[in-house]
ChimeraX commands (.cxc) that place a marker at each C-alpha (Angstrom):
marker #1 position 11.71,-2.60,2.99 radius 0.5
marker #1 position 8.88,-3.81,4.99 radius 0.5
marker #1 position 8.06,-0.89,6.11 radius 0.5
marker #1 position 8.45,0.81,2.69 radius 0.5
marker #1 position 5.66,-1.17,1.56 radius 0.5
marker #1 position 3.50,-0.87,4.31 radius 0.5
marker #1 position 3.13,2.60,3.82 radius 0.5
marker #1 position 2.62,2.30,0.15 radius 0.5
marker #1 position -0.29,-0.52,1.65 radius 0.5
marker #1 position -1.27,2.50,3.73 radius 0.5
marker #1 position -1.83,5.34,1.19 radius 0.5
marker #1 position -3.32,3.15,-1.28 radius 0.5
marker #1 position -6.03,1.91,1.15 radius 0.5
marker #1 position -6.87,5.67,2.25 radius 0.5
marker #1 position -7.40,6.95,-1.62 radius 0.5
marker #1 position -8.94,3.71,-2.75 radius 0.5
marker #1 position -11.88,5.79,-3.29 radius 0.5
marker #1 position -10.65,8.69,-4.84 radius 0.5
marker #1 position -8.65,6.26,-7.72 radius 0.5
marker #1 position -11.68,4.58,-8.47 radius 0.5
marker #1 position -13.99,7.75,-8.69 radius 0.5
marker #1 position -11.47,9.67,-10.59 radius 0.5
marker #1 position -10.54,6.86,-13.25 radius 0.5
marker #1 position -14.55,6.06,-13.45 radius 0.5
marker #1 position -15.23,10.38,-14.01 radius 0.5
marker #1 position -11.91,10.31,-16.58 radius 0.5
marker #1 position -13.61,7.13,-18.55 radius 0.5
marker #1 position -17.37,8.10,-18.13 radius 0.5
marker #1 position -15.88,11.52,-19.83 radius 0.5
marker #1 position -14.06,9.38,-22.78 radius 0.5
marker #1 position -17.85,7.14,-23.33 radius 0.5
marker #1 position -19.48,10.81,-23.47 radius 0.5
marker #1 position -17.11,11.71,-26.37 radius 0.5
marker #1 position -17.33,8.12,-28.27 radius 0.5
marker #1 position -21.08,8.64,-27.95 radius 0.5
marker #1 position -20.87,12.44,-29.26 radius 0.5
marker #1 position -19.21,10.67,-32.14 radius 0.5
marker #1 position -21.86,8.36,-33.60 radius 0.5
marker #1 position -24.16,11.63,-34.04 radius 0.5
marker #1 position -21.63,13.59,-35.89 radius 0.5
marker #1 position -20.77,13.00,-39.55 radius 0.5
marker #1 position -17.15,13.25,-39.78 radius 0.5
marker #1 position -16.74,13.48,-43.67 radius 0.5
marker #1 position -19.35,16.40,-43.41 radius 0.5
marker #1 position -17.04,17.78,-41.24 radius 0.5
marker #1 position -14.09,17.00,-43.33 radius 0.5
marker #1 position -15.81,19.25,-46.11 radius 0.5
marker #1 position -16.93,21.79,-43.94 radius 0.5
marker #1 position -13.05,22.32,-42.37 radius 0.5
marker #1 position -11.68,21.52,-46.30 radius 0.5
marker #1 position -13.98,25.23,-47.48 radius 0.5
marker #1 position -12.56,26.98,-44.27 radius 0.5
marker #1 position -9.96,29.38,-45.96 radius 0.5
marker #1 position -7.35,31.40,-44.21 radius 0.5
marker #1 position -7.75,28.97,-41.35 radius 0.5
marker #1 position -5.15,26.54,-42.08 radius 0.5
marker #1 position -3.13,27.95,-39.61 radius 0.5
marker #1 position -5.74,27.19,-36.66 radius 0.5
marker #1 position -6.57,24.08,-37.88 radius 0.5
marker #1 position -2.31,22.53,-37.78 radius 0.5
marker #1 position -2.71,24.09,-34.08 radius 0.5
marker #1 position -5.01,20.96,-33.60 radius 0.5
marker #1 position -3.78,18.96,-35.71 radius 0.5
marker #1 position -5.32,19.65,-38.83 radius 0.5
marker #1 position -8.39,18.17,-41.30 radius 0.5
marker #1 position -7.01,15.06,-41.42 radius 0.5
marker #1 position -6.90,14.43,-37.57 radius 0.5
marker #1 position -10.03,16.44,-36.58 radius 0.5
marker #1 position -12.21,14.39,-39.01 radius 0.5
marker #1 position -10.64,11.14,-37.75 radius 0.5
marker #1 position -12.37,9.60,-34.91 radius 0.5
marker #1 position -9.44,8.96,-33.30 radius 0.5
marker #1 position -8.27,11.86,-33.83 radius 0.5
marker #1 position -11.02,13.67,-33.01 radius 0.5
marker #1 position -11.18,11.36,-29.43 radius 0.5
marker #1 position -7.38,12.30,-28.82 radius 0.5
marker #1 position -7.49,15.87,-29.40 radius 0.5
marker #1 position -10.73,16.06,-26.40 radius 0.5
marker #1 position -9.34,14.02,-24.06 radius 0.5
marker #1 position -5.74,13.12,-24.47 radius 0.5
marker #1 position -4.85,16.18,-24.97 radius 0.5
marker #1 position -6.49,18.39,-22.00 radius 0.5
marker #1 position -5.54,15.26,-19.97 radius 0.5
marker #1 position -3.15,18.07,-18.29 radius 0.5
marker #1 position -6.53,19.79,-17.39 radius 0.5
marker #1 position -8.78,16.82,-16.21 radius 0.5
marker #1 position -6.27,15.16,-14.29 radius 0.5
marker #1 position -3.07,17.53,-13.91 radius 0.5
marker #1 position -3.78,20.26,-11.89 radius 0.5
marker #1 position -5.45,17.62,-9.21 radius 0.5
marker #1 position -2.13,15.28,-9.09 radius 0.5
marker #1 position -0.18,18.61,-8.02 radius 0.5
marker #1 position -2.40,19.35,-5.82 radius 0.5
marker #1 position -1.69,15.82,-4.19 radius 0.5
marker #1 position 1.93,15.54,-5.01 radius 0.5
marker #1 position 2.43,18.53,-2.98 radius 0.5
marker #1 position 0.67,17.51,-0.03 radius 0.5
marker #1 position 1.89,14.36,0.46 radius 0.5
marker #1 position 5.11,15.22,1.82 radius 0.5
marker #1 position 3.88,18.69,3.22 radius 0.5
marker #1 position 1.02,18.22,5.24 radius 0.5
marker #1 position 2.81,15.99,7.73 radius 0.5
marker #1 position 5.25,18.78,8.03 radius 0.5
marker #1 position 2.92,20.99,8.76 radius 0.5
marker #1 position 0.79,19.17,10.66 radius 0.5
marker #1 position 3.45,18.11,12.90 radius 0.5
marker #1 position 3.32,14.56,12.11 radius 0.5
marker #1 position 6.74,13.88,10.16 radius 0.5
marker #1 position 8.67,13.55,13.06 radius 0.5
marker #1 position 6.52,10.66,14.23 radius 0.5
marker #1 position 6.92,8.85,10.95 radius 0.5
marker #1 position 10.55,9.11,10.68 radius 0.5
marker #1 position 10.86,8.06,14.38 radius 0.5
marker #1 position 9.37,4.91,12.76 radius 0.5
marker #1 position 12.29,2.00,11.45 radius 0.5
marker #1 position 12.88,4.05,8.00 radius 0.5
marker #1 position 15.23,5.76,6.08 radius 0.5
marker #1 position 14.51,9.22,4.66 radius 0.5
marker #1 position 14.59,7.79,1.21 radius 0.5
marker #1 position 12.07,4.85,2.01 radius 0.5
marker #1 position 9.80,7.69,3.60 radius 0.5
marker #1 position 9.64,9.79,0.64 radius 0.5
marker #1 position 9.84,7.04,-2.09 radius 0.5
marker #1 position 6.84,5.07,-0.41 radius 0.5
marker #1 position 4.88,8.38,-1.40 radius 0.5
marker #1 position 6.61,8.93,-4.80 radius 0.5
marker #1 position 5.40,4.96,-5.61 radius 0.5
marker #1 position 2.30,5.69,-4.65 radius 0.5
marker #1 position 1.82,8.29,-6.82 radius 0.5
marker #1 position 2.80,6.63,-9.28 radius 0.5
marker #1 position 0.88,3.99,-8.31 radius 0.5
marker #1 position -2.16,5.92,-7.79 radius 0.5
marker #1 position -1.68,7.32,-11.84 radius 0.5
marker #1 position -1.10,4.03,-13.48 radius 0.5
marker #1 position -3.96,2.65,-11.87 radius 0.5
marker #1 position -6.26,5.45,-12.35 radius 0.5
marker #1 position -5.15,5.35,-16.38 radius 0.5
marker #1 position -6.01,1.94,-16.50 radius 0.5
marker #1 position -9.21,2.53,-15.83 radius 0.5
marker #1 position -10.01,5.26,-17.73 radius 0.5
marker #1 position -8.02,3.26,-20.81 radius 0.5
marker #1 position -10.27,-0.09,-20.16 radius 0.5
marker #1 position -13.85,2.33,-19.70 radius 0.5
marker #1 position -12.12,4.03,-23.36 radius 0.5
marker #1 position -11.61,0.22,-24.47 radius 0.5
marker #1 position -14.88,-0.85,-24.31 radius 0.5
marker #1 position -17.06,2.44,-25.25 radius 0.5
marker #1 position -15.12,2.18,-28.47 radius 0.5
marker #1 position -15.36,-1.66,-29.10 radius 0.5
marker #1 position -19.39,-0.95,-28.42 radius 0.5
marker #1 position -19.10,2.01,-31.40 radius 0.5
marker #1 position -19.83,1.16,-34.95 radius 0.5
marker #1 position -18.00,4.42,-35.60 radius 0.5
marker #1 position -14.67,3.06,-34.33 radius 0.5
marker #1 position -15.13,-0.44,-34.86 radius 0.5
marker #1 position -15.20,0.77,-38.29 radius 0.5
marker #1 position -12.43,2.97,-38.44 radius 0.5
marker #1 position -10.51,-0.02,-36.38 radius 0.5
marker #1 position -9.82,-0.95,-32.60 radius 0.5
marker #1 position -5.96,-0.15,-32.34 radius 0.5
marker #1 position -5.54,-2.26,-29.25 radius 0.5
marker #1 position -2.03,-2.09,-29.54 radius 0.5
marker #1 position -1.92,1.80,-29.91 radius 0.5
marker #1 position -3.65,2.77,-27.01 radius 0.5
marker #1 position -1.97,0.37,-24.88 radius 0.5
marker #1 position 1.40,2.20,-25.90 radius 0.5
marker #1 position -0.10,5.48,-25.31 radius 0.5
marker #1 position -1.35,4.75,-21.93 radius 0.5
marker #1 position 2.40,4.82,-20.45 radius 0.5
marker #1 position 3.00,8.14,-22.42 radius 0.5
marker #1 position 0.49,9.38,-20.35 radius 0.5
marker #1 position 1.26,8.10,-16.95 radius 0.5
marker #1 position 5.45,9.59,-17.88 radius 0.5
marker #1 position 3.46,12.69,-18.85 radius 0.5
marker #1 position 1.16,12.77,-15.70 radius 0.5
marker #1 position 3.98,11.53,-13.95 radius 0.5
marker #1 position 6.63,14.39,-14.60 radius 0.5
marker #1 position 3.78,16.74,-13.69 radius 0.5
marker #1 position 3.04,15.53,-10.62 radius 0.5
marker #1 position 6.50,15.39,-10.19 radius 0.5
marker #1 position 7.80,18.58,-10.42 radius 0.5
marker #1 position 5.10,19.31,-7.60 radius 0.5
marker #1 position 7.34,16.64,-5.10 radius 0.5
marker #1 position 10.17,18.50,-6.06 radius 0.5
marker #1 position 8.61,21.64,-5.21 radius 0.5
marker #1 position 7.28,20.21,-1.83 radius 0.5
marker #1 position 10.50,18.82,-0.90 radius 0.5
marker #1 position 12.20,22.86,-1.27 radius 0.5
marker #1 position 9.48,24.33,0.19 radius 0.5
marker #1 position 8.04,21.57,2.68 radius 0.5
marker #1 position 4.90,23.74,2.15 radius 0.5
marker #1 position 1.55,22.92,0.39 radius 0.5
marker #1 position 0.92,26.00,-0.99 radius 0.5
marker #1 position 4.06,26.91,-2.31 radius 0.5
marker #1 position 4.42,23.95,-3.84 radius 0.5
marker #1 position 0.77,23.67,-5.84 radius 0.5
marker #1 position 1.61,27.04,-6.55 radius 0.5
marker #1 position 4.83,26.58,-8.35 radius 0.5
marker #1 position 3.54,23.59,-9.85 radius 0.5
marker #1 position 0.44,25.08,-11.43 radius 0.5
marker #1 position 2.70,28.04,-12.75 radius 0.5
marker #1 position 5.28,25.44,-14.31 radius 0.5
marker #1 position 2.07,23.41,-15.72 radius 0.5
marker #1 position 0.97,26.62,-17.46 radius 0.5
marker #1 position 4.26,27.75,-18.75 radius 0.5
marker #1 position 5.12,24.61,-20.04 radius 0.5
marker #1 position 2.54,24.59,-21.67 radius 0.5
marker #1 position 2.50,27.61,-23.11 radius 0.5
marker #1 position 5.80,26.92,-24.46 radius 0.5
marker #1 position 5.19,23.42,-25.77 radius 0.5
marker #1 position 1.96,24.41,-28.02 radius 0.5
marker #1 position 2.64,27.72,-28.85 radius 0.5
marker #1 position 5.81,28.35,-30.03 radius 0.5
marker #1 position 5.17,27.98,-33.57 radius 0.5
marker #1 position 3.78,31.29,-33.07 radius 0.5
marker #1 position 7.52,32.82,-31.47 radius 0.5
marker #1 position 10.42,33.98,-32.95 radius 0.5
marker #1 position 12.47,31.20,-35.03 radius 0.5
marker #1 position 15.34,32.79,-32.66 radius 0.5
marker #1 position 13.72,31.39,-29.91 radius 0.5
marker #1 position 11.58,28.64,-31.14 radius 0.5
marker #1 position 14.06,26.38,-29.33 radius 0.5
marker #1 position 12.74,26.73,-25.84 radius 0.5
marker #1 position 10.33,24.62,-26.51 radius 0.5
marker #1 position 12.76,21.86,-25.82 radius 0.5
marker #1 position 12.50,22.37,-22.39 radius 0.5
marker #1 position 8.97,21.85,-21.72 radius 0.5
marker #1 position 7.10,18.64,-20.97 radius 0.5
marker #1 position 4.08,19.17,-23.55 radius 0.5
marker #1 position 6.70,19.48,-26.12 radius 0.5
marker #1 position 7.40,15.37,-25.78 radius 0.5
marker #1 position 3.28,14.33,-25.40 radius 0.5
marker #1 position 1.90,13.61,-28.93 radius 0.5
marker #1 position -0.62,11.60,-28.70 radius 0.5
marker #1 position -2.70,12.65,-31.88 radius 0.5
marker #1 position 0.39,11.64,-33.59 radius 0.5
marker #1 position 0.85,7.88,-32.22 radius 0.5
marker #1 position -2.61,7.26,-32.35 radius 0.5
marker #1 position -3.36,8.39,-35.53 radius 0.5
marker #1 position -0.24,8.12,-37.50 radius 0.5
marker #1 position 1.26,5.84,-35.57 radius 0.5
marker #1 position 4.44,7.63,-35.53 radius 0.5
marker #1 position 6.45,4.91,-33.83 radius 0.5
marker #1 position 10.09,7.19,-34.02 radius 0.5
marker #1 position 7.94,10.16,-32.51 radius 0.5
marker #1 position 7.05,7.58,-29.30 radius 0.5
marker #1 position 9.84,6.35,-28.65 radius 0.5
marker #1 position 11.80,9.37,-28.20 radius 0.5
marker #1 position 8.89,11.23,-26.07 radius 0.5
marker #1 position 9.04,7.83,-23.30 radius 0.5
marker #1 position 12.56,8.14,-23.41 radius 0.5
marker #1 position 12.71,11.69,-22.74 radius 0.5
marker #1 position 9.75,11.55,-20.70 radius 0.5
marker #1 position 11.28,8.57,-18.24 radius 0.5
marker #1 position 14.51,10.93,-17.65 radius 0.5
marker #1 position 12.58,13.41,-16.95 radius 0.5
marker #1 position 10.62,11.36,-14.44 radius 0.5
marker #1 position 13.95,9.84,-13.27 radius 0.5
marker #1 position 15.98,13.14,-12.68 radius 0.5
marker #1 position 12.78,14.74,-10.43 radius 0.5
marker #1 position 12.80,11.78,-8.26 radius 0.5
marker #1 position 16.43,11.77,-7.91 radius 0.5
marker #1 position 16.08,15.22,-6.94 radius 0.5
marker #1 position 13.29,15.03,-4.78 radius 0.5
marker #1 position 15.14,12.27,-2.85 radius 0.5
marker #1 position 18.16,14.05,-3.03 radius 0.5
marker #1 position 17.02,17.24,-1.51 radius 0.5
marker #1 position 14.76,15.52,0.96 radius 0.5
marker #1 position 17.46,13.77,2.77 radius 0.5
marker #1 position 19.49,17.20,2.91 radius 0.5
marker #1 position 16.74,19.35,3.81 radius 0.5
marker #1 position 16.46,20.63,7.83 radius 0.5
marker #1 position 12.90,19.53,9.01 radius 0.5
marker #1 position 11.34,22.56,10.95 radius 0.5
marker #1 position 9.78,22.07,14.32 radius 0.5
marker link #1:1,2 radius 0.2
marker link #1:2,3 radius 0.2
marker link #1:3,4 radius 0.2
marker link #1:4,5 radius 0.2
marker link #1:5,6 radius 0.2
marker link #1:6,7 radius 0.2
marker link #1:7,8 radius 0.2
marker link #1:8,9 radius 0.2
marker link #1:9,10 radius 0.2
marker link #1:10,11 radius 0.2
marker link #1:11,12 radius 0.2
marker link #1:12,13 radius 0.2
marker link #1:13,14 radius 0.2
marker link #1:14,15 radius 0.2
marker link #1:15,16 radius 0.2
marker link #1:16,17 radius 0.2
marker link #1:17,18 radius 0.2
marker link #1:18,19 radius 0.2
marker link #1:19,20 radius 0.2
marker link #1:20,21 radius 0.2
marker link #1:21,22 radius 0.2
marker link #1:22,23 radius 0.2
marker link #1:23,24 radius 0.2
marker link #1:24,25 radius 0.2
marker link #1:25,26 radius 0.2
marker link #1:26,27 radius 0.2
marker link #1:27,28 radius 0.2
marker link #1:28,29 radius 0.2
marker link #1:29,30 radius 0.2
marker link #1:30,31 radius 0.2
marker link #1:31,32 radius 0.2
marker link #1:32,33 radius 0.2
marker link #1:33,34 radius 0.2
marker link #1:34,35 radius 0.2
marker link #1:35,36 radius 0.2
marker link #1:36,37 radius 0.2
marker link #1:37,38 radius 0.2
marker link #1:38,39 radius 0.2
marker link #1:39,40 radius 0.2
marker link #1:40,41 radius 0.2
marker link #1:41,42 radius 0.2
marker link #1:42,43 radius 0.2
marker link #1:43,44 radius 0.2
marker link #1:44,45 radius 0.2
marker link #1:45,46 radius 0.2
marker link #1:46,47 radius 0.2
marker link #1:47,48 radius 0.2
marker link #1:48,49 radius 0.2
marker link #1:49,50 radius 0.2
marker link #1:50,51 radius 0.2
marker link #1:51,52 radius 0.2
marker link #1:52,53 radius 0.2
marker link #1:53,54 radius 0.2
marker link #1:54,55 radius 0.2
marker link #1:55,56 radius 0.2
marker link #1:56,57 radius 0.2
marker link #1:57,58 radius 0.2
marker link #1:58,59 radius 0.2
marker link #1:59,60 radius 0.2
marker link #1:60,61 radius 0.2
marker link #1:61,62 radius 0.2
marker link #1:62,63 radius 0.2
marker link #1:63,64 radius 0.2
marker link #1:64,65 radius 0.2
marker link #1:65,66 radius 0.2
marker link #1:66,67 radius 0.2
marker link #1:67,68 radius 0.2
marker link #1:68,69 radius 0.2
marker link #1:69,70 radius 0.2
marker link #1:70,71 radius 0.2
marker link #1:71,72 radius 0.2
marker link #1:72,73 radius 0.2
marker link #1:73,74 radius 0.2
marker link #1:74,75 radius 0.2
marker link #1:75,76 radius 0.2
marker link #1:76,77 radius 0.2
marker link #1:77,78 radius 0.2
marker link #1:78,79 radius 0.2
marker link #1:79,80 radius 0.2
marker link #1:80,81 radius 0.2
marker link #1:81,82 radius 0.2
marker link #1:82,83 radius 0.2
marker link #1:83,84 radius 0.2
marker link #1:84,85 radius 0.2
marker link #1:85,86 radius 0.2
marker link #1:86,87 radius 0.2
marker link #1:87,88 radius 0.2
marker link #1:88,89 radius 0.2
marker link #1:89,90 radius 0.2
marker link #1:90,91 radius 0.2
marker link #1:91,92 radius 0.2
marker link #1:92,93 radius 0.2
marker link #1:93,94 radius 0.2
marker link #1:94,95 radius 0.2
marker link #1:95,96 radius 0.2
marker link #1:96,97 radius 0.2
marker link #1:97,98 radius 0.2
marker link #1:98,99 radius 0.2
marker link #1:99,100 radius 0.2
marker link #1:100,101 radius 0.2
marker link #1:101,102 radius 0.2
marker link #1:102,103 radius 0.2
marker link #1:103,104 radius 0.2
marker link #1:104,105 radius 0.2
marker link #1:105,106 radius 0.2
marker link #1:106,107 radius 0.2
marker link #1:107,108 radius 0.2
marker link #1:108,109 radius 0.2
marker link #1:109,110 radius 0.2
marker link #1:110,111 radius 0.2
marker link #1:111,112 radius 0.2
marker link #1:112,113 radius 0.2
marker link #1:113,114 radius 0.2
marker link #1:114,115 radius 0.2
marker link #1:115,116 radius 0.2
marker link #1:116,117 radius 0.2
marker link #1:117,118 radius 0.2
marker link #1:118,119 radius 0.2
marker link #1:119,120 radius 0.2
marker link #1:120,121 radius 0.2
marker link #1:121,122 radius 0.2
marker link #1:122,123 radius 0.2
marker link #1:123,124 radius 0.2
marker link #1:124,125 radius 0.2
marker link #1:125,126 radius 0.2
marker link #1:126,127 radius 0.2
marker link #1:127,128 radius 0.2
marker link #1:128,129 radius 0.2
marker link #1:129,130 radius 0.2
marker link #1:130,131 radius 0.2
marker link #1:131,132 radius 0.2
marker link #1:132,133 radius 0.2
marker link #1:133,134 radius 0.2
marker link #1:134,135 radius 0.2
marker link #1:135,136 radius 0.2
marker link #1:136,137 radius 0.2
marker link #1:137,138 radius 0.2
marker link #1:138,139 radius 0.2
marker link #1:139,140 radius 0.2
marker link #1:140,141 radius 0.2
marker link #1:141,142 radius 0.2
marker link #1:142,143 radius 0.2
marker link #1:143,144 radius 0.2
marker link #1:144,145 radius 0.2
marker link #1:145,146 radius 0.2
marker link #1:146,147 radius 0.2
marker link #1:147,148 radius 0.2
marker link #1:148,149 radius 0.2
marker link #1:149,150 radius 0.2
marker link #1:150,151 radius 0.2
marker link #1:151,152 radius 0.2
marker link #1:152,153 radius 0.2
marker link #1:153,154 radius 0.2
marker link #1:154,155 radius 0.2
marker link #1:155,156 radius 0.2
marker link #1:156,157 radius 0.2
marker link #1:157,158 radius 0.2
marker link #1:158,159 radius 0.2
marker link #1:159,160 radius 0.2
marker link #1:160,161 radius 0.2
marker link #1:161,162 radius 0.2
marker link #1:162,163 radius 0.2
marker link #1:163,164 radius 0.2
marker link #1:164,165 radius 0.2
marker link #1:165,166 radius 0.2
marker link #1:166,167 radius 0.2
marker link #1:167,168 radius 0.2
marker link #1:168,169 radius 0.2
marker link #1:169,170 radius 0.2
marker link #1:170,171 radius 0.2
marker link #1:171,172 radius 0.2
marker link #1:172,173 radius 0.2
marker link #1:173,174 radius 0.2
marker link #1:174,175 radius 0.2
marker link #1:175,176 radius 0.2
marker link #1:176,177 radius 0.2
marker link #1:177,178 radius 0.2
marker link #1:178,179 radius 0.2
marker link #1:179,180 radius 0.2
marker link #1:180,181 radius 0.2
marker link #1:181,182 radius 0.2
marker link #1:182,183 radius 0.2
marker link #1:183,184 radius 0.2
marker link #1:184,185 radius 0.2
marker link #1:185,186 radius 0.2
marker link #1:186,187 radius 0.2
marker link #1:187,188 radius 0.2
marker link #1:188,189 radius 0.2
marker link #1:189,190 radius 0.2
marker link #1:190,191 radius 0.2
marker link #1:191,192 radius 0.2
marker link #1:192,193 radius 0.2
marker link #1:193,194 radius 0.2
marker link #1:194,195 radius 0.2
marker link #1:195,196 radius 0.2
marker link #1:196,197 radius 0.2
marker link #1:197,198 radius 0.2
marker link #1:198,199 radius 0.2
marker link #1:199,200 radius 0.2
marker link #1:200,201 radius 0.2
marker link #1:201,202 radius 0.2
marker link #1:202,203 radius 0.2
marker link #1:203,204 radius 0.2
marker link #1:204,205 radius 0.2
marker link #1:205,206 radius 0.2
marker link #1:206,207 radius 0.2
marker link #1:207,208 radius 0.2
marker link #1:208,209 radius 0.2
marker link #1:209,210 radius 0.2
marker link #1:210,211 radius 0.2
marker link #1:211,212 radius 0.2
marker link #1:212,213 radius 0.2
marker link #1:213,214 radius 0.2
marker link #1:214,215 radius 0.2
marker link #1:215,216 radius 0.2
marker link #1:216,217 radius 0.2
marker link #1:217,218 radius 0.2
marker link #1:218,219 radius 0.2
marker link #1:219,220 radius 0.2
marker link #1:220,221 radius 0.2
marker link #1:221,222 radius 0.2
marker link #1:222,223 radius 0.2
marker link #1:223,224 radius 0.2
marker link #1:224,225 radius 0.2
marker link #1:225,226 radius 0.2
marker link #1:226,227 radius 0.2
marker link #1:227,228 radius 0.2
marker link #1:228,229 radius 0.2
marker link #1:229,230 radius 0.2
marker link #1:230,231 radius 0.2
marker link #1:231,232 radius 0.2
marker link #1:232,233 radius 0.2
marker link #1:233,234 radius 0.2
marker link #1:234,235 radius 0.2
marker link #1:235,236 radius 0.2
marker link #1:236,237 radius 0.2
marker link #1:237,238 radius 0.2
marker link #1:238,239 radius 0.2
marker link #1:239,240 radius 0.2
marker link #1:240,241 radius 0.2
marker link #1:241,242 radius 0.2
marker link #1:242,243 radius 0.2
marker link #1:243,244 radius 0.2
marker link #1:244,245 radius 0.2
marker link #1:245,246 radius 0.2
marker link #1:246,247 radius 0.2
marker link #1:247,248 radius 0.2
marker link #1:248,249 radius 0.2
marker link #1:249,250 radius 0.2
marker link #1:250,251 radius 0.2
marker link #1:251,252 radius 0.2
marker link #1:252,253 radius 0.2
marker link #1:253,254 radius 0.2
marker link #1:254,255 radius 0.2
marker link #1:255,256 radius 0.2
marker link #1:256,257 radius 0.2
marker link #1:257,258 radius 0.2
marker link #1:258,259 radius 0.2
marker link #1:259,260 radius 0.2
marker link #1:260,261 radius 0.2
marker link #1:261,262 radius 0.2
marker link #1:262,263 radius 0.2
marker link #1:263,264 radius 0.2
marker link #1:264,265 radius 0.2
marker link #1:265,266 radius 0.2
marker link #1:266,267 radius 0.2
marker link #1:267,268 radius 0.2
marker link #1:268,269 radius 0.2
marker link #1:269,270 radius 0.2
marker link #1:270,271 radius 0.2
marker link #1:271,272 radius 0.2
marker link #1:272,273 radius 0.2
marker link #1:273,274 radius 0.2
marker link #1:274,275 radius 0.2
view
């Protein structure tokens, strides 16, 4: 267990950097919106959307008038919701390297020569990750915090504290079961570029299916179950505070989370290390 740590210690200290740089870029973007806010006159744009005819169906795609002219709402839908964009593609990128770059750099032998089980190898990485998201949210959440406590706009409209702090561990499960199914990947393929490869392709497709299958077939409407996007609402616990809604996306999102690791683990300490 000591040693479990230590390498969580280990790959903490060597992206120190990189969490605080991408959790400062994250928040500086979330200040840029809250500041593109005060300039913009919401009910204007509550009219303007309200006169927009035949576009009703364009405007529930995002949530419709009643969200876009919400701050929040408005906030959400920029940066919650591409969160899969900002931060996504670059935690599969990492997830997949993790594990695979010591096999292909020759260097996995040498740390399982060290006093440590297959599982404590692979789970010290899958902590960190984790690790590495939560902490990186938090910082974008507290930079988000205090941009909108500084805004007359939202300080207005009301600082939901509460909210926000709920919706930050929706989106570390969400980031999480991304990132995930990249470690999965990695531990099939023990290869870097397989595995950002199948995990930017499952990333798209999920998404795909999660936002646009309003526009399918009701015969086949109920894929959408099986994406990841499908179970990330944010718009809707921020601004509705659709409490139900939550609590069925962390649950579903935390098995999802859960059943990848297993996996990952699982396969991991099956899997034939090349030389």
């Amino acid at each position: 267990m000591k040693r479990f740590f230590s390498s969580v210690k280990e790959l903490i200290l060597e992206k120190k950097f990189m969490i605080l740089i991408f959790g400062g870029v994250i928040g500086l973007l979330s200040f840029f919106i809250i500041g593109m806010l005060e300039n913009l006159d919401l009910q204007s744009l509550d009219d303007l959307l309200s006169m927009m005819g035949g576009m009703e169906e364009l405007l529930d795609f995002f949530g419709g008038i009643a969200v876009m002219s919400n701050p929040y709402g408005f906030w959400s839908l920029e940066i919650l919701s591409f969160i899969w964009l900002y931060a996504g593609i670059y935690l599969i990128f990492m997830a997949s390297s993790l594990l695979s770059n010591e096999v292909e750099n020759k260097t996995i032998d040498l740390s399982l020569s060290k006093p440590i089980s297959r599982y404590n190898f692979l789970g010290s990485k899958i902590t960190f990750l984790y690790v590495f998201i939560m902490t990186v949210v938090g910082i974008f959440f507290l930079i988000t915090l205090g941009s909108m406590a500084g805004s007359p706009t939202f300080r207005t409209e009301g600082i939901f504290t509460e909210r926000l702090f709920a919706i930050s561990f929706s989106v570390v499960l969400f980031l999480g079961a991304l990132a995930m199914v990249a470690k999965f990947s990695s531990t099939i393929f023990l290869s870097t570029k397989k595995s950002v490869a199948v995990g930017v392709m499952v990333l798209f497709i999920m998404f795909f299916l999660g936002e646009f299958y309003i526009y399918m077939d009701e015969a086949i409407q109920g894929i959408k179950y099986i994406s990841i996007f499908y179970y990330y609402n944010p718009v809707d616990y921020l601004v509705y505070a659709d409490s139900a809604l939550f609590t069925r996306d962390i649950i579903v999102l935390g098995f999802i989370n859960g059943v990848l690791i297993a996996g990952s683990l699982f396969v991991f300490n099956k899997k034939d290390i090349p030389n």
